[in-house]
C-alpha positions in Angstrom: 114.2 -58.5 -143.9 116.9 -55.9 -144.4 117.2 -52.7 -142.6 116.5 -50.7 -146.0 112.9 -52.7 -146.6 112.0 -51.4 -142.9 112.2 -48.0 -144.0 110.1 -48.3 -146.8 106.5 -48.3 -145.4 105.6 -45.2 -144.3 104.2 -45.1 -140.1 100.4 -45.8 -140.6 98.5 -42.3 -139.1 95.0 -42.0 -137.9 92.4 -40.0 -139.5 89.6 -38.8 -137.6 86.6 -37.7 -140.4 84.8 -34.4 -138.9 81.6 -35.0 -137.2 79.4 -32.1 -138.9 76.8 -32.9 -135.6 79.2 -32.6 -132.8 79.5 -28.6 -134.7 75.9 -28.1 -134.5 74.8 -29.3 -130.9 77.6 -27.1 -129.7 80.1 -27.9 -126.4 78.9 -29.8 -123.9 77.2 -28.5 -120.9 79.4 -28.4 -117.6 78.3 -31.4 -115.7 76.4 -33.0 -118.3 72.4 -32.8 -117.7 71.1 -29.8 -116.2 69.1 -31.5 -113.4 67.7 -28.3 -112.2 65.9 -28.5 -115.8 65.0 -32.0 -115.5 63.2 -31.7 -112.3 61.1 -28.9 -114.1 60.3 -31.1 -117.2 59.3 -33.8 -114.6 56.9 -31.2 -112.5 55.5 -30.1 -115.5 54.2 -33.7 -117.0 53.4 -34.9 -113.4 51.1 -31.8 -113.1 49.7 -32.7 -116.7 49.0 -36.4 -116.0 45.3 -35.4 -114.6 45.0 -33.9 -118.3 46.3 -36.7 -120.0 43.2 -39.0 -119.3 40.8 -36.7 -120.9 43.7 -36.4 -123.7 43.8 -40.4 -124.0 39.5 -40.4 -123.7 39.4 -38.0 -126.6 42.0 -40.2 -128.5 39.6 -43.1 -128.2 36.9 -41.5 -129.4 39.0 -40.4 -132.3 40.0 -43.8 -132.8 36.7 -45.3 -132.6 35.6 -42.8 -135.0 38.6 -43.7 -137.5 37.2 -47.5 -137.2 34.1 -46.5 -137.5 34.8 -44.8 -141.2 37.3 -48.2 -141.9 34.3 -50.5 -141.8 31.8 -47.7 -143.6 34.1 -47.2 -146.1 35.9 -50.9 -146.2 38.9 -50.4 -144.7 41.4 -48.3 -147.4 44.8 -46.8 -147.8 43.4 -43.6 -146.6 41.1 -44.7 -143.6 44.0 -47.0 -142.3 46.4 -44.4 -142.1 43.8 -42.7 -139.6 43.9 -45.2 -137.5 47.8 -45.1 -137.8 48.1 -41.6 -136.9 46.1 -41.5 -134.0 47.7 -45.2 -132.3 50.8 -43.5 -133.1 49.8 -40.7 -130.8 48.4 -42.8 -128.3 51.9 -44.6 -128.2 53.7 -41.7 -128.5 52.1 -39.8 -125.2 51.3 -43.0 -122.6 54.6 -43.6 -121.0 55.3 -40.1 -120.5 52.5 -40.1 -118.3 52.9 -43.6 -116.4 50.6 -45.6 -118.8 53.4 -48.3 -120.4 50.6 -50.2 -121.4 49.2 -47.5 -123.0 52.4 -47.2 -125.5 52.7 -50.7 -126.0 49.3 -51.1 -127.1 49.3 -48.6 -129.3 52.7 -49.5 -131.0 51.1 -53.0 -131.6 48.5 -51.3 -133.1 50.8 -49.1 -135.4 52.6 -52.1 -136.4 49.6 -53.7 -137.2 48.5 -51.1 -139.9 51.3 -49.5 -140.7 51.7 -51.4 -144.2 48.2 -52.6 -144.8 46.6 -51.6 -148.0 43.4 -53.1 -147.3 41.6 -54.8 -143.6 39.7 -57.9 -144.2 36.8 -58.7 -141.7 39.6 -60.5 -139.5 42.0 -58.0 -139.4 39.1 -55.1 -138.8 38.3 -57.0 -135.7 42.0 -56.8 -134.5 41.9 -53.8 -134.8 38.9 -53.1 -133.3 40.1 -55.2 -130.4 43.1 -52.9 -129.9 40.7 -50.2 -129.1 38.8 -52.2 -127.2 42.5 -52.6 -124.5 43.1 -49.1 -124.8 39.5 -48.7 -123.4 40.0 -50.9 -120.4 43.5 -49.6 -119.8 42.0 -46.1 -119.5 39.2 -46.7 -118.1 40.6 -49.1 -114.9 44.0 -46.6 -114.7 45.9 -49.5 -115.5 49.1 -47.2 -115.2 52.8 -48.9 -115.3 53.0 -53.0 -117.0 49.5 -53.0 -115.2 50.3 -55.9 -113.1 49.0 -59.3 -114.0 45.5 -57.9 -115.4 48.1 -56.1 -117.9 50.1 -58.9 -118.6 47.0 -60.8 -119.4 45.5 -58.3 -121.6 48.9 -58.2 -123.8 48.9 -61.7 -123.8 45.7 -62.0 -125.2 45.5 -59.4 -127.4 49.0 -61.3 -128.9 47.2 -64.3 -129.1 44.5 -62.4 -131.4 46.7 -61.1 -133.6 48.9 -64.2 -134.1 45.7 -66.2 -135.1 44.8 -63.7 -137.9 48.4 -63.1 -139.6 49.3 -66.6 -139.3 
């Protein structure tokens, strides 16, 4: 290689695309997280978690009522997307307040329906036994993984739904 073919390449250079999102959000804070903030946020839901048993109890009934229309009406599009809706708000609020089990339950539950057209009679009983664990979690403040009566009650309710979609 001669000393006249090394000059021929130009130096490579480094481009750096904008980041549109970095704009929006703004600097960062000093310090990162305000913790002052954070300890606020975690009052705040700590003082709620009284309120968010009668929150999860009116949830069940809403479910229940939701399942209740799915076998009346035989378990449609529209009626499915109930019971969607409302596991999807169970899942959405348990761990904030210490129920884990709460959230995974009801995310098993979403995943369950979330692309069913139609429930058979096997799958309506699934579903009707993922209301039946959100019961027992509520109703024995089965808060965190639950211990070993939560690990048991995932276990089984896996078992249920791996006989039925297999």
């Amino acid at each position: 290689m001669s000393e006249e073919d090394d000059n021929t390449f130009e130096k490579p250079s480094v481009i750096t695309p904008p980041n549109p999102l970095k704009a929006k959000v703004g600097p960062p804070m000093p310090g990162g997280v305000d913790m002052a903030a954070l300890e606020r946020a975690e009052k705040l839901i700590a003082g709620m978690s009284d309120s968010y048993l009668e929150w999860a109890q009116e949830d069940l009934k809403k479910l229940q009522a939701a399942y209740d229309d799915l076998v009346k009406h035989g378990s449609k599009k529209e009626q499915i997307k109930q019971v969607f809706e409302i596991a999807h708000d169970i899942k959405g609020q348990g761990g904030s307040f210490g129920y884990d089990l709460m959230t995974i339950v009801g995310n098993q539950l979403c995943r369950f329906t979330e692309k069913k057209e139609e429930l058979g009679p096997k799958e309506l009983q699934v579903v009707k036994v993922h209301i039946d664990t959100l019961r027992v979690i509520i109703g024995e403040r089965m808060k965190g993984d639950g211990g070993k009566a939560g690990q048991n009650l995932l276990k089984g309710l896996d078992m249920v739904v791996e006989k039925v979609t297999k």
